[in-house]
C-alpha positions as CSV (number, residue, x, y, z in Angstrom):
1,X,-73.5,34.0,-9.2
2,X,-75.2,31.7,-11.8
3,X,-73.2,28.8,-13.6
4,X,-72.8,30.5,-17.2
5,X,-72.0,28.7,-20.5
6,X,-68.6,30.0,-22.0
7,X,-69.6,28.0,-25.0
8,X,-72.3,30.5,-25.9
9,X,-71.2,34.3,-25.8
10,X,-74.8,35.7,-25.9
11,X,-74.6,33.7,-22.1
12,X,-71.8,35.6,-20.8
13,X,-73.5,39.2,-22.1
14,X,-70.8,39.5,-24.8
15,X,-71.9,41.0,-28.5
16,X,-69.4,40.8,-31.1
17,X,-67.4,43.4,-30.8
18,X,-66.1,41.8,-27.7
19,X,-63.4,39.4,-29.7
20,X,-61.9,43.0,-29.8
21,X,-62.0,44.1,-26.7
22,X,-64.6,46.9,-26.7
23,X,-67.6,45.0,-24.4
24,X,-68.3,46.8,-21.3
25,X,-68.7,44.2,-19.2
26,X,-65.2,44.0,-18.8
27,X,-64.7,46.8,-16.7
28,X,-62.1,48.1,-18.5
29,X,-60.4,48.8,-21.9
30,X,-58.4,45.4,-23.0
31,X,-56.1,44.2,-25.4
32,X,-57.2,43.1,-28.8
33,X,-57.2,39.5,-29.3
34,X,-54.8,39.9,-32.4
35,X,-52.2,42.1,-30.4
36,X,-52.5,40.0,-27.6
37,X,-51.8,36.9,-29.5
38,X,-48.8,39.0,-31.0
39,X,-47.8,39.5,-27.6
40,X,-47.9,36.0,-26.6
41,X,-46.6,34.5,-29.7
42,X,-43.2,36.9,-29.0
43,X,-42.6,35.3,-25.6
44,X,-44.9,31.4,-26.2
45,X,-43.8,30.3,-22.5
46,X,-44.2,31.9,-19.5
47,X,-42.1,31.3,-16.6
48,X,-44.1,32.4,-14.1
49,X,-44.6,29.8,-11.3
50,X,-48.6,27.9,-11.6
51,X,-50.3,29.1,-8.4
52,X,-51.8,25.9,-6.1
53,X,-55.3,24.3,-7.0
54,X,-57.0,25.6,-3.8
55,X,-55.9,29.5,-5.4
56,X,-57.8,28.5,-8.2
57,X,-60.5,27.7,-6.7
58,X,-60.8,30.5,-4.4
59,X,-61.3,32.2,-8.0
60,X,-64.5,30.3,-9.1
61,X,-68.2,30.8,-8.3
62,X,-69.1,27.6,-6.6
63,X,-72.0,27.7,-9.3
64,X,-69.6,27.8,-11.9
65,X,-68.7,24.3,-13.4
66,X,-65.6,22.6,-14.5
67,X,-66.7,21.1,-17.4
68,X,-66.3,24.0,-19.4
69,X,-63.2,25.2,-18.6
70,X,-62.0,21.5,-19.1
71,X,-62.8,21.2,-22.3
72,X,-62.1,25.0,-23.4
73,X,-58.7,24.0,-21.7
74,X,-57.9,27.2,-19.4
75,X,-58.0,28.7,-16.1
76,X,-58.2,31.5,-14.0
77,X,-54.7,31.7,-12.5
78,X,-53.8,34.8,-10.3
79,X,-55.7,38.3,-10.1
80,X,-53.2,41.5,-11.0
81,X,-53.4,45.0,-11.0
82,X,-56.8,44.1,-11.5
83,X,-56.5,42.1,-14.3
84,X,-57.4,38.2,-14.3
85,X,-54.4,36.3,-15.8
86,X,-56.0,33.1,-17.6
87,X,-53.7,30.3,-18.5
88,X,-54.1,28.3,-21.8
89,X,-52.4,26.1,-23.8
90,X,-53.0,27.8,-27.0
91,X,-54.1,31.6,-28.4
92,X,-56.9,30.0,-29.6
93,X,-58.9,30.1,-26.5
94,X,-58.3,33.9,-26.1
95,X,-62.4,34.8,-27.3
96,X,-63.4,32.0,-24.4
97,X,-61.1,33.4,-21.8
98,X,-62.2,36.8,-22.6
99,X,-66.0,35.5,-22.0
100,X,-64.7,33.9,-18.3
101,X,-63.5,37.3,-17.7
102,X,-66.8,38.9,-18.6
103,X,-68.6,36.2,-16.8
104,X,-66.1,36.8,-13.3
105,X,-66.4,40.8,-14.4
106,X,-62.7,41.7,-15.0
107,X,-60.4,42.7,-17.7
108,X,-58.0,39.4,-18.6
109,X,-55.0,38.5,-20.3
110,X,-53.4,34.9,-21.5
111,X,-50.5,33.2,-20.4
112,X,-49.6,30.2,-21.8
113,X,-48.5,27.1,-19.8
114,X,-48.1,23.4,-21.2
115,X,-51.1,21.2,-21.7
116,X,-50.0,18.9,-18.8
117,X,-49.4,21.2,-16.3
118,X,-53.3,22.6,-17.2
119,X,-54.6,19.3,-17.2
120,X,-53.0,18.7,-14.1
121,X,-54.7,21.4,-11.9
122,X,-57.5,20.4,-13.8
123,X,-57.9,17.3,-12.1
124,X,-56.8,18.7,-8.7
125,X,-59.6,21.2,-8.6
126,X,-61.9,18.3,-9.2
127,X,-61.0,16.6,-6.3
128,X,-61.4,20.1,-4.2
129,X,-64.8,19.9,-6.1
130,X,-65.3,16.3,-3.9
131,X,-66.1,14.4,-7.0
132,X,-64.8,11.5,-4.6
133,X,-67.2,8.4,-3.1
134,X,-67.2,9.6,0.2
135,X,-68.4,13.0,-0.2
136,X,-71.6,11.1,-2.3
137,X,-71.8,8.5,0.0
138,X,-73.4,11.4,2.3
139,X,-76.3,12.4,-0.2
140,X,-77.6,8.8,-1.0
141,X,-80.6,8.6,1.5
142,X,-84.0,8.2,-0.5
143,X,-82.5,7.1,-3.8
144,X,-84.1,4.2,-4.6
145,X,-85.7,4.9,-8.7
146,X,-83.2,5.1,-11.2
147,X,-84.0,3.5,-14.0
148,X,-84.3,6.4,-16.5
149,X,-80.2,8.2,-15.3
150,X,-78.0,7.9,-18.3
151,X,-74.4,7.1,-18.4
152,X,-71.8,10.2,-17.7
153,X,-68.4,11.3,-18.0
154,X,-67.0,10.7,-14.8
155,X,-65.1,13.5,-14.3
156,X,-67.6,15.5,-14.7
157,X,-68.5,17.9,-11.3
158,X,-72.3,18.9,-13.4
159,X,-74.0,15.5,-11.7
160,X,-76.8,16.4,-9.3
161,X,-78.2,13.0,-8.3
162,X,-75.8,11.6,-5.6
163,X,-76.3,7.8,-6.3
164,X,-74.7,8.6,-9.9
165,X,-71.7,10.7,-8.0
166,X,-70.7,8.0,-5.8
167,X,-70.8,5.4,-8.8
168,X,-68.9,8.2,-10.6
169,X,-66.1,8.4,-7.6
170,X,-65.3,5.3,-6.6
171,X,-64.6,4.6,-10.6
172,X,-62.3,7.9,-9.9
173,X,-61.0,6.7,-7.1
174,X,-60.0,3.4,-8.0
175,X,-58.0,4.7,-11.2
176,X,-56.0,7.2,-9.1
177,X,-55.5,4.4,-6.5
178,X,-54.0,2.8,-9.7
179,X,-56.5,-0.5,-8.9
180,X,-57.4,-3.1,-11.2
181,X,-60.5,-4.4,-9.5
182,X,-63.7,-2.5,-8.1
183,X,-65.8,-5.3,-5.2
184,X,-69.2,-4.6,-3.9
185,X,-70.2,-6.8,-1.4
186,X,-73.9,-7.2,0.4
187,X,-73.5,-8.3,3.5
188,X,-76.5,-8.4,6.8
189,X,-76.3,-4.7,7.8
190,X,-73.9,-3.3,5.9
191,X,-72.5,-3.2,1.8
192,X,-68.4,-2.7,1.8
193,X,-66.7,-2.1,-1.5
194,X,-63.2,-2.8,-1.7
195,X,-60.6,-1.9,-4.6
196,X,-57.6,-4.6,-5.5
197,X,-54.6,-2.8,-5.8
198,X,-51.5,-4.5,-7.1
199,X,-53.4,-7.9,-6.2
200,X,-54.2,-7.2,-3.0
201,X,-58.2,-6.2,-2.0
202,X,-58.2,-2.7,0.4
203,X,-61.5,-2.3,2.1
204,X,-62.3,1.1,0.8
205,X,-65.9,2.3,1.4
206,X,-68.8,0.3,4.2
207,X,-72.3,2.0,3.4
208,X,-75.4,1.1,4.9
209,X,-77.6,-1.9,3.4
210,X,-80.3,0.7,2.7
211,X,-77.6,1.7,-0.3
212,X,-77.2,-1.5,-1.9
213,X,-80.8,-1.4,-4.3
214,X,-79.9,2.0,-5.9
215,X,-76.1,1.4,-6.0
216,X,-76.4,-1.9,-7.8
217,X,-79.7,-0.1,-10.0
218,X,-77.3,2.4,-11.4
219,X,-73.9,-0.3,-11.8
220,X,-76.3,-2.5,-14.4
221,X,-77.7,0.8,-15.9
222,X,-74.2,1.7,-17.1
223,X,-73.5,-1.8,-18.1
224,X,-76.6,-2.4,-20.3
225,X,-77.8,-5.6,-17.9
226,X,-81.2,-6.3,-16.6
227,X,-82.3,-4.6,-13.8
228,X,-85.3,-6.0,-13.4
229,X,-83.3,-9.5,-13.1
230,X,-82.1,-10.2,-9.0
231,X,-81.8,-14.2,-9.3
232,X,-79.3,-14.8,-12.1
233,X,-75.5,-14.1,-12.9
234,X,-75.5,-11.4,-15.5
235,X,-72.0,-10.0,-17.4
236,X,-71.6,-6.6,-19.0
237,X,-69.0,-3.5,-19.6
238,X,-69.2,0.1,-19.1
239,X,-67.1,2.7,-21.1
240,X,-66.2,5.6,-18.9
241,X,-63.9,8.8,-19.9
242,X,-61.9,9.9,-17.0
243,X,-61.0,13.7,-18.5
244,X,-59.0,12.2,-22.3
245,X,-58.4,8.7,-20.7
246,X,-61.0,6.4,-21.9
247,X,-61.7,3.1,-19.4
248,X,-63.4,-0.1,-20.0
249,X,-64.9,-1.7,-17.0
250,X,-66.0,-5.5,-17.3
251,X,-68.7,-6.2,-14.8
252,X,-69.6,-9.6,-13.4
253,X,-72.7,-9.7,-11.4
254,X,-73.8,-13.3,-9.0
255,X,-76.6,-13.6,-6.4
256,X,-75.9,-14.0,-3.0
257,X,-77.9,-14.3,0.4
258,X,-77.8,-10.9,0.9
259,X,-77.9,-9.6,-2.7
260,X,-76.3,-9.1,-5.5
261,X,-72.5,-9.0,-5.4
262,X,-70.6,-7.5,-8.1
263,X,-67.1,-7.8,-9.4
264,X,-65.7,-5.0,-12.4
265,X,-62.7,-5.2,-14.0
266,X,-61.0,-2.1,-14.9
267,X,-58.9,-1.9,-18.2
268,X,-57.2,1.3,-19.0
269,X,-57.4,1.1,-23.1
270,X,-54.3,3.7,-22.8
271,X,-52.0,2.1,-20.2
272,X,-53.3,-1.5,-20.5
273,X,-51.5,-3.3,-23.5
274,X,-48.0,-3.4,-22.3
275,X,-44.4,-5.0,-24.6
276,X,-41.9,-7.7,-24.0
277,X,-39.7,-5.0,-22.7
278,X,-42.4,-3.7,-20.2
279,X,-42.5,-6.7,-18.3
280,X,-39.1,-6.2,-16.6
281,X,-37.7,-9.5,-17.6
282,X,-34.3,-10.0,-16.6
283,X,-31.7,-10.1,-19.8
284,X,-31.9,-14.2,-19.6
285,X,-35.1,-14.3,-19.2
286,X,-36.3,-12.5,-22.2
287,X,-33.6,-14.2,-23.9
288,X,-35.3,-17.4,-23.2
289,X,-38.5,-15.9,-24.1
290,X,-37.1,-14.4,-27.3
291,X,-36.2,-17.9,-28.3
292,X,-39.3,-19.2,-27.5
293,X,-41.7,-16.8,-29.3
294,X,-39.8,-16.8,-32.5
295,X,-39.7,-20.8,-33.1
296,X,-42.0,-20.9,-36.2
297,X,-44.3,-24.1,-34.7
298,X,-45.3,-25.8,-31.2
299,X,-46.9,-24.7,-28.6
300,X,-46.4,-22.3,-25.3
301,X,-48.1,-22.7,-22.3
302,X,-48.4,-19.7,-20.2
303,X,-49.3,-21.2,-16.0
304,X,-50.5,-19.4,-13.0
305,X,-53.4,-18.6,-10.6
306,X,-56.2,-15.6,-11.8
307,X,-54.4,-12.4,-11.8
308,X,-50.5,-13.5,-12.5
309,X,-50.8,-11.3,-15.2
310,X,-50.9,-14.5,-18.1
311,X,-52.9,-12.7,-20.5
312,X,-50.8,-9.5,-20.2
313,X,-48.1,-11.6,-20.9
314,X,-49.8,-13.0,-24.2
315,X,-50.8,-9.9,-25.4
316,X,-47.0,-8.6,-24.7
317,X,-45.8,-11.4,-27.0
318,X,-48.5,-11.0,-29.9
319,X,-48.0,-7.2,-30.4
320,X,-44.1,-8.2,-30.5
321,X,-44.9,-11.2,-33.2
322,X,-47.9,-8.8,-35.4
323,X,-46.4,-7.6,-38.3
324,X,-48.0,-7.5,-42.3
325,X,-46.6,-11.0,-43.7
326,X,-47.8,-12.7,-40.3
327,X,-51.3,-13.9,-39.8
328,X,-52.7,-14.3,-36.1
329,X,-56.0,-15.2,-34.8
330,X,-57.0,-15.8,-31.0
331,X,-59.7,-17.2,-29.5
332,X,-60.3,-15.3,-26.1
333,X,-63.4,-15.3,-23.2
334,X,-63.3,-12.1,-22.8
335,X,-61.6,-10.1,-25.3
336,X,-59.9,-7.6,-23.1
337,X,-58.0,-5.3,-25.7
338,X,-58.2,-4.6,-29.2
339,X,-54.7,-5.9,-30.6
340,X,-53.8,-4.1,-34.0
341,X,-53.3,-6.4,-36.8
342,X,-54.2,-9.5,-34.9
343,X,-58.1,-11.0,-35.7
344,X,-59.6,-11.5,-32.4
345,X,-62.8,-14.4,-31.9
346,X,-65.0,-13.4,-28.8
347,X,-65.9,-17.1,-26.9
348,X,-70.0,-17.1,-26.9
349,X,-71.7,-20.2,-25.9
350,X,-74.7,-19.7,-26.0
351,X,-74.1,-19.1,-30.1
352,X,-72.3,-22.3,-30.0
353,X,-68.7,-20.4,-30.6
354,X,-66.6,-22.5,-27.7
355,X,-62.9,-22.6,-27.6
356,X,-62.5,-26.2,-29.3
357,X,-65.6,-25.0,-32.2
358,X,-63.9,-21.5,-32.5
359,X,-60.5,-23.2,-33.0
360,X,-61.2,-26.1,-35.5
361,X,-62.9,-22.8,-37.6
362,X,-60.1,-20.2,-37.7
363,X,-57.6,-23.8,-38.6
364,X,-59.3,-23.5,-42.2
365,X,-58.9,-19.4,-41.9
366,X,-55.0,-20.1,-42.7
367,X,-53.1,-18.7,-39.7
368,X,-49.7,-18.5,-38.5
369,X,-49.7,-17.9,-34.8
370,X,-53.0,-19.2,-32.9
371,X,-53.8,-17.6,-29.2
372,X,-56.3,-19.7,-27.2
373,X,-57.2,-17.9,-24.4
374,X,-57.4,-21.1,-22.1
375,X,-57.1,-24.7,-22.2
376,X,-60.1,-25.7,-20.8
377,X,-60.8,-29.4,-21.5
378,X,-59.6,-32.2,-23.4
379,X,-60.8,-31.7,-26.9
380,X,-59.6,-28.2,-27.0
381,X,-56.2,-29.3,-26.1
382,X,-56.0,-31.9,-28.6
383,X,-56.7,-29.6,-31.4
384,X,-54.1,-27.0,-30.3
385,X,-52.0,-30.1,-30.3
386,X,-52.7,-31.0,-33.6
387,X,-52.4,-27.4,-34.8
388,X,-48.9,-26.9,-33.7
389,X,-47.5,-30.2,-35.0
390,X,-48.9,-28.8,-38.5
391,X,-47.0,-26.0,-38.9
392,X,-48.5,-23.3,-36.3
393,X,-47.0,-21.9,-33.3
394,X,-49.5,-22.1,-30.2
395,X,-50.2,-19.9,-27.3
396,X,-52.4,-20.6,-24.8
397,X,-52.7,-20.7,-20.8
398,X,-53.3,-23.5,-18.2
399,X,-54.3,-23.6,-14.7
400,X,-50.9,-25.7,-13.2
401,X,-48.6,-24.7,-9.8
402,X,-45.6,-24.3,-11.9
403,X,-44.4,-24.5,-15.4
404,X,-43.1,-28.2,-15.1
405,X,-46.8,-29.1,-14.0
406,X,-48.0,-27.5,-17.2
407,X,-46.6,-30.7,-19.3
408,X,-47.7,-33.5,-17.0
409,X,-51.3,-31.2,-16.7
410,X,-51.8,-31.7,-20.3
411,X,-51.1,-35.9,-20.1
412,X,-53.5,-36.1,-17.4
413,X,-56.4,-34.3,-19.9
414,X,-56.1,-37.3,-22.4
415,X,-53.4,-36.1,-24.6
416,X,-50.8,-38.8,-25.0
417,X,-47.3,-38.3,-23.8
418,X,-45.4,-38.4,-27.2
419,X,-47.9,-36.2,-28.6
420,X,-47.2,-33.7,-25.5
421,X,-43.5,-33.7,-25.6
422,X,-43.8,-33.0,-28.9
423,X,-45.3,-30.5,-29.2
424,X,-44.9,-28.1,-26.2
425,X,-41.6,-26.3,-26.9
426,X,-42.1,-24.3,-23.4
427,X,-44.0,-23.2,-20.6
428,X,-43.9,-20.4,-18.3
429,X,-45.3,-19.7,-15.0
430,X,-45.6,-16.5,-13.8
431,X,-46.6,-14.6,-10.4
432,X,-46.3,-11.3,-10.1
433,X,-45.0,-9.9,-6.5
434,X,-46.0,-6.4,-5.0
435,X,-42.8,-4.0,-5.5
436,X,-41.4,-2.7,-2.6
437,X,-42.1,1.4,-2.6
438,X,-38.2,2.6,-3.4
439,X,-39.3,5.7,-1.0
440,X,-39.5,4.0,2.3
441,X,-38.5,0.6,2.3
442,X,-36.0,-0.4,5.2
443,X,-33.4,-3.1,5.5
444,X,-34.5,-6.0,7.6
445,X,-32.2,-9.4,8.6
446,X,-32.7,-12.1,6.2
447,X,-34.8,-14.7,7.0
448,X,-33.0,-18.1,7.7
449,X,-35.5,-19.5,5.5
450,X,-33.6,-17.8,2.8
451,X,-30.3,-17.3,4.2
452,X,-29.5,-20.5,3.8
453,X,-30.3,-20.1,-0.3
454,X,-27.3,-17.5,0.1
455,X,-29.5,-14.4,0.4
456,X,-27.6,-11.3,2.4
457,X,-29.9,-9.2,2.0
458,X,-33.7,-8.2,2.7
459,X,-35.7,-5.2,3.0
460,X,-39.2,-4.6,3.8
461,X,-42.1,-2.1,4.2
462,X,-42.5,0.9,5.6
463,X,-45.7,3.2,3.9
464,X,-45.1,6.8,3.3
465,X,-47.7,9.4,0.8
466,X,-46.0,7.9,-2.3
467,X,-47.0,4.7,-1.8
468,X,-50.8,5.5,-0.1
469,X,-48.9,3.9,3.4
470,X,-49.0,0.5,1.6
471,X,-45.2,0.1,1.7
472,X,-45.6,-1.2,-1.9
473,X,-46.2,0.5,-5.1
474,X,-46.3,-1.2,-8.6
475,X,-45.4,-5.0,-9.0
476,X,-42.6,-7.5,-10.6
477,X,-43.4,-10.3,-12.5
478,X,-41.6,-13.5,-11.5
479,X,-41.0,-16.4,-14.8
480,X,-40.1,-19.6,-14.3
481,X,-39.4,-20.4,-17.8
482,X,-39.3,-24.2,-19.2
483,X,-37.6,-25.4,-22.5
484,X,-38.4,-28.8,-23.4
485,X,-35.1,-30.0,-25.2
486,X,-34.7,-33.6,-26.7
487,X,-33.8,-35.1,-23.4
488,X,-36.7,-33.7,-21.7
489,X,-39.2,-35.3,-24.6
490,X,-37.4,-38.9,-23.9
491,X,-37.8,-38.5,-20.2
492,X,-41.6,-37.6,-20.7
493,X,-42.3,-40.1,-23.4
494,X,-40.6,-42.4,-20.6
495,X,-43.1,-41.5,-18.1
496,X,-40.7,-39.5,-16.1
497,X,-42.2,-37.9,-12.6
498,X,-41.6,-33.9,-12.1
499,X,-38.5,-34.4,-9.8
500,X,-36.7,-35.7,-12.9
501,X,-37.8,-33.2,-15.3
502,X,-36.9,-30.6,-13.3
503,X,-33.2,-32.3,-12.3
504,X,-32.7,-32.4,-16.6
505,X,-34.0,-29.1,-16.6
506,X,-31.3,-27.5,-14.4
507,X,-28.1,-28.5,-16.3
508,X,-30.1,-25.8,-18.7
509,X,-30.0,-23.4,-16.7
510,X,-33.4,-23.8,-15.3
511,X,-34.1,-21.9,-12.2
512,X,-37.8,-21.8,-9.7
513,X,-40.3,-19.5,-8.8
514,X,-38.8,-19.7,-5.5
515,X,-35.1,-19.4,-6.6
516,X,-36.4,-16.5,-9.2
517,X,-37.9,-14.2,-6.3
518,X,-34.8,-14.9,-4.1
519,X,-32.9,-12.6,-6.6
520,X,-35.7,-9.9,-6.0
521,X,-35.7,-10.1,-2.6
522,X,-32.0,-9.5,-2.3
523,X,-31.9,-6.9,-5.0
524,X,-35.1,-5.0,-2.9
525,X,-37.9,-5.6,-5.2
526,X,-39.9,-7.1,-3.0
527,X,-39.6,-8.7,0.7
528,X,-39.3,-11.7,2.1
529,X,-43.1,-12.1,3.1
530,X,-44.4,-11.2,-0.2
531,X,-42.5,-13.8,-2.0
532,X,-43.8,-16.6,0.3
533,X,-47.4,-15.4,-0.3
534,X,-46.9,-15.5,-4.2
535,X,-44.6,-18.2,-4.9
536,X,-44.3,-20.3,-1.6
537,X,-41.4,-21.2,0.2
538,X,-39.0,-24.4,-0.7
């Protein structure tokens, strides 16, 4: 049967007498759509169990698309007494399921079921449909021109040319993977592609080197680079829907020996921005944090290696200080979300807009809070030193082991040690562990490493369906947070090594990455051997 196009009725052989009922190619008399909306409207939910995805599918020509019915938001459900039973979310799509019925060649009626649960089998069918990287990855011989193929919705099952599916999957897959980072990697005789899933890279896909030219073509199609360019680093980003979830995807791109390897960063513009609350601090800890963030001047350094999850954290902590009366600007490279009420500067060398230039600009642009997305180098840090001893409260991150480092890190750029104590009124350093999968961890003896910290208990992990056999699902931040008091300052200003700081430091309260993911090890957040490989042992 040919694909047809619910969208236009003179497609489906419908006239316009059919919104009543009266077309012949239904088969059979039906109800009008006004009694059956009447009929529907006396009984809005049905309670009659959704029939599996493969049941659906058994339904549908393979000719006919999903793209349709996805955005005319129904399906075909069940077949009785020779009626096709169509679920919807709404009367509204009553004329379009009558024209599915007409197209399949039976008489229908409308149940409604919720959005979700639509949406839902949806998405299942698509995966039936084998949307997915590895069904593409077995159509790709003799791709090699694609210059002219446009960008797509990625969902979409309409996609003929195979090179475009397989780009289109693996973005599908790595979403419902839940990763955060998409690798492609040229290698002698083979190109693997892996996904980083809560911070750790899975090998997913190897394809044969002859797939690398026309799989790297379409990656800097989508994100606007030049393809005829193979010797240089290039940056772009690729928009992508995924159904109603819009994606960004930032894509770096280096040469190699073998080719061009690329690196895209995914960022969920629905998920991505998450609040104080969402980070799962312990009640302490945001009450340290609390007390930080709400000090009207000085400056907070935010410490850890790529991918702690810093920026998440200052994005958490601007959305909770953004109000009307409150003026904040940041300087970031990239920006990675659009913050509501917060003015955000886009780093651009080659325009001359560095962190130091962007910062002495937006000093005259009268702000309250200033974001820098990192210190980088000594004249940047002196002007966000200057900045928060006139009146501004500072945020910025630093590349330092822990949070005590971040201090002595910012005497050793050239900023003088009075100045430093002075101004820094905390830093954190984070690290973000992979949380044990609740499902199937199992209780393990505790280490003697950490048995003799007072830990009794440990689990570790298993890997059941829930958690893709990973044992881990999800991750937990860890913050080592630092308050500079007045007997910190005179112990800095003092010259004071990091062993004293942190001895002052502890008749505050302050406790170590180390001591910090001891409490999540015995509570079962994580295990044992994922703390060491985040934080380190002591």
């Amino acid at each position: 049967m040919e694909a047809v196009d619910l969208t236009k009725p003179d497609e489906a052989g419908l006239t316009a007498d059919a919104a009543g009922g009266h077309n012949p190619a239904f088969g059979s008399p039906t109800m009008g759509a006004f009694d059956s909306a009447l009929a529907v409207l006396n009984d809005p939910f049905s309670h009659h169990p959704l029939p599996e995805a493969k049941e659906i599918s058994e339904l549908l020509p393979e000719a006919m698309g999903l793209d349709v019915l996805r955005l005319s938001k129904m399906l075909p459900l069940r077949i009785e007494d020779g009626v096709l039973v169509i679920g919807s979310p709404s009367v509204e799509a009553y004329p379009r399921a009558q024209m599915l019925g007409a197209a399949l060649g039976y008489p229908i009626s409308l149940e409604l079921h919720s959005d979700k649960d639509i949406s839902e089998l949806l998405h299942t069918l698509y995966d039936i449909r084998s949307v997915a990287a590895d069904e593409a990855v077995k159509n790709m011989e003799g791709i090699e021109d694609i210059d002219d193929l446009s960008r797509e919705d990625v969902l979409s099952d309409s996609v003929d040319v195979p090179v475009i599916r397989l780009v289109n999957g693996l973005f599908v897959d790595a979403l419902k993977q839940r990763a955060t980072d998409i690798h492609v990697e040229p290698y002698e005789n083979e190109v693997l592609i892996r996904f980083r899933v809560d911070g750790v890279l899975q090998d997913r896909l190897r394809l044969p080197r002859t797939h690398q030219a026309p799989l790297t073509s379409r990656i800097k199609v989508m994100a606007k680079m030049d393809i005829a360019e193979h010797m240089a680093p290039q940056d772009g980003r690729i928009g992508i829907t995924l159904g109603d979830q819009a994606v960004d995807i930032r894509v770096g791109l280096v040469p190699t020996q073998y080719g061009e390897r690329i690196a895209m960063r995914m960022l969920d513009k629905g998920h991505g921005l998450l609040t104080l609350t969402d980070l799962g601090m312990e009640a302490h800890e945001r009450e340290v944090m609390d007390g930080l963030i709400n000090r009207p001047h000085g400056m907070i350094l935010f410490t850890g290696p790529t991918g702690s999850g810093k920026t998440t954290s200052l994005y958490a902590i601007l959305q909770a200080l953004a109000k009307p009366q409150v003026n904040i600007i940041t300087v970031e490279d990239p920006i990675e979300y659009s913050l509501p009420g917060v003015g955000q500067i886009q780093v651009n060398e080659k325009a001359g807009v560095t962190f130091a230039s962007a910062l002495r600009s937006i000093l005259r642009q009268d702000p309250d809070i200033v974001m820098i997305g990192e210190m980088r180098d000594f004249e940047t840090a002196h002007i966000g030193v200057q900045a928060s001893l006139t009146g501004h409260l500072v945020l910025s991150t630093l590349h330092t082991n822990d949070s005590i480092g971040a201090l002595m890190r910012l005497v050793d750029m050239g900023v003088e040690p009075y100045l430093a104590a002075g101004c820094i009124i905390g830093t954190v350093a984070q690290r973000l562990a992979r949380r044990l999968c609740p499902a199937c961890r199992k209780q393990v003896a505790v280490p003697p490493s950490m048995a003799r910290f007072g830990v009794q208990s440990a689990w570790e992990p298993v890997g059941c369906p829930k958690c893709n056999n990973t044992g881990f699902h999800g991750r937990v931040g860890l913050y080592e947070q630092f308050v500079v008091t007045e007997k910190i300052q005179e112990a800095v200003i003092a010259g004071a090594a990091a062993s004293k700081l942190r001895e002052i430091a502890r008749e505050n309260g302050f406790k170590t990455l180390w001591e910090i993911g001891l409490d999540a090890v015995s509570t079962g957040k994580t295990s044992p051997d994922e703390l060491i490989r985040v934080a380190g042992e002591e």
